[in-house]
C-alpha angles and dihedrals in degrees: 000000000000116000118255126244099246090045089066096041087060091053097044091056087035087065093033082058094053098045096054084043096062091037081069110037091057092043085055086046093049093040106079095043090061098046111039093155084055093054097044093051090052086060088075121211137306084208136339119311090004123106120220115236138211122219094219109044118088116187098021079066094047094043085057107041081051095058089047097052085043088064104046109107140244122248107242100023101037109002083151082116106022121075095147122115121219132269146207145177144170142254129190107197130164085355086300119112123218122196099207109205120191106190107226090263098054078055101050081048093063079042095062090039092056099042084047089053095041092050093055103121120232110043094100131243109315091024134088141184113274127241128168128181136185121250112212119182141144135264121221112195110232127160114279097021148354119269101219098189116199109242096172162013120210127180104205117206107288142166118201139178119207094301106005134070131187124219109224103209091229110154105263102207118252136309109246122240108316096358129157149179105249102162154321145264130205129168116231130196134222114043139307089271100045105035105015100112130063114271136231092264094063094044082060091057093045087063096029103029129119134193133195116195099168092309090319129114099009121165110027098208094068133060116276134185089223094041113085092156113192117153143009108207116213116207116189127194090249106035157041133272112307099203122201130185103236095224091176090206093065095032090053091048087048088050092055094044094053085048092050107028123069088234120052101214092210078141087068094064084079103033112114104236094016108130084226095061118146110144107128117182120231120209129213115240104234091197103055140253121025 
């Protein structure tokens, strides 16, 4: 028996129906993976002025870090969130000696990072929720030693639990003229004694990591033209920067006894005497900027 009309008008918007249902549903699937700024700002705040982060989103983390270091001020034009003073150190690696400088901005940037990491809910009390970002900078040859000044801070894509984080490889856009990696930064909880050093996590990435900045960098763990790797920086909870010159040789030996040994000596990166010491103190410029 032939169908009725009406029979085939009800099939026909039946199918119309589904088709503009499944439009939609793959435009709202697509969506957030377009727009992860857009998804990390709908997350709201854990406080005023601090966004609230997701463990397990990536780039929504790193969209948003970016938009708050975008808005920290520069001392002498809009010093409204910057108060720091800059700071520099030194590193003696391979018998050439690096002065390392932060501008005070690049310092009141740590600064946000760290306030951002420490404010996550659920880490318990003495806990927070990692970050870690690159420093890129550029180094100008003078008599005596190198001036490595700091251009940039850069959070790459990453997810975390209370006292890990995971680097997403996400192409990162390119370094600017003369740019280059010099070191790393990472939050730690806890205090200075307990979680001052660089664990046994990071020392993984500095053998395994990899880095794309626009095709440049690459595997950490070879020679590169754009990798003039200095410093890691360790900030605790309860504490201040813990610099370490990244000698890739000792690293790389502390590295093999924590995998082999039933201990993993980090402590002794700061142990005076130790053949794994690292620890570099920074000093505050009391003039200004740097």
């Amino acid at each position: 028996m032939p169908a009725s009309p009406f029979f085939c008008c009800s099939l026909y918007l039946a199918a119309g129906l589904t088709l503009v249902i499944a439009s939609q549903m793959r435009v709202e699937n697509a969506e957030p993976e377009r727009r992860p700024l857009v998804r990390a700002l709908a997350r709201g705040e854990v406080e005023p002025g601090v966004p609230r982060l997701d463990p397990d989103d990536g780039l929504g983390n790193a969209a948003v870090l970016k938009l708050q270091l975008g808005e920290v001020g520069t001392p002498g034009l809009d010093e409204s969130d910057c108060r720091a003073q800059a700071r520099s150190f030194t590193v003696l690696l391979d018998g050439r000696l690096s002065r390392v400088r932060f501008g005070a901005r690049a310092v009141c940037q740590l600064r946000r990072l760290k306030r951002i990491s420490v404010a996550q809910p659920g880490f318990g009390h003495r806990g927070l929720g990692e970050v870690a970002a690159f420093v890129l900078g550029r180094r100008t040859l003078t008599e005596g030693a190198d001036e490595v000044d700091v251009t940039r801070i850069v959070v790459p894509p990453f997810k975390f639990t209370g006292d890990t984080v995971h680097l997403l490889d996400v192409d990162l856009g390119p370094l600017l003229p003369n740019e280059k990696f010099i070191g790393t930064y990472h939050t730690h909880p806890e205090g200075d004694y307990e979680q001052g050093v660089l664990s046994m996590t990071d020392l993984r990435y500095i053998n395994y990591g990899f880095i794309d900045f626009h095709g440049q960098v690459g595997s950490l763990a070879r020679a590169s033209a754009d990798l003039d790797w200095l410093f890691d920086i360790v900030e605790p909870r309860d504490g201040d920067w813990n610099v370490y010159a990244h000698d890739r040789k000792r690293l790389s030996e502390l590295f093999d006894e924590c995998n082999s040994e039933a201990t993993c000596p980090v402590d002794n990166l700061r142990l005076t005497g130790s053949r794994y010491y690292l620890f570099t103190r920074f000093y505050d410029d009391r003039q200004g900027v740097l």
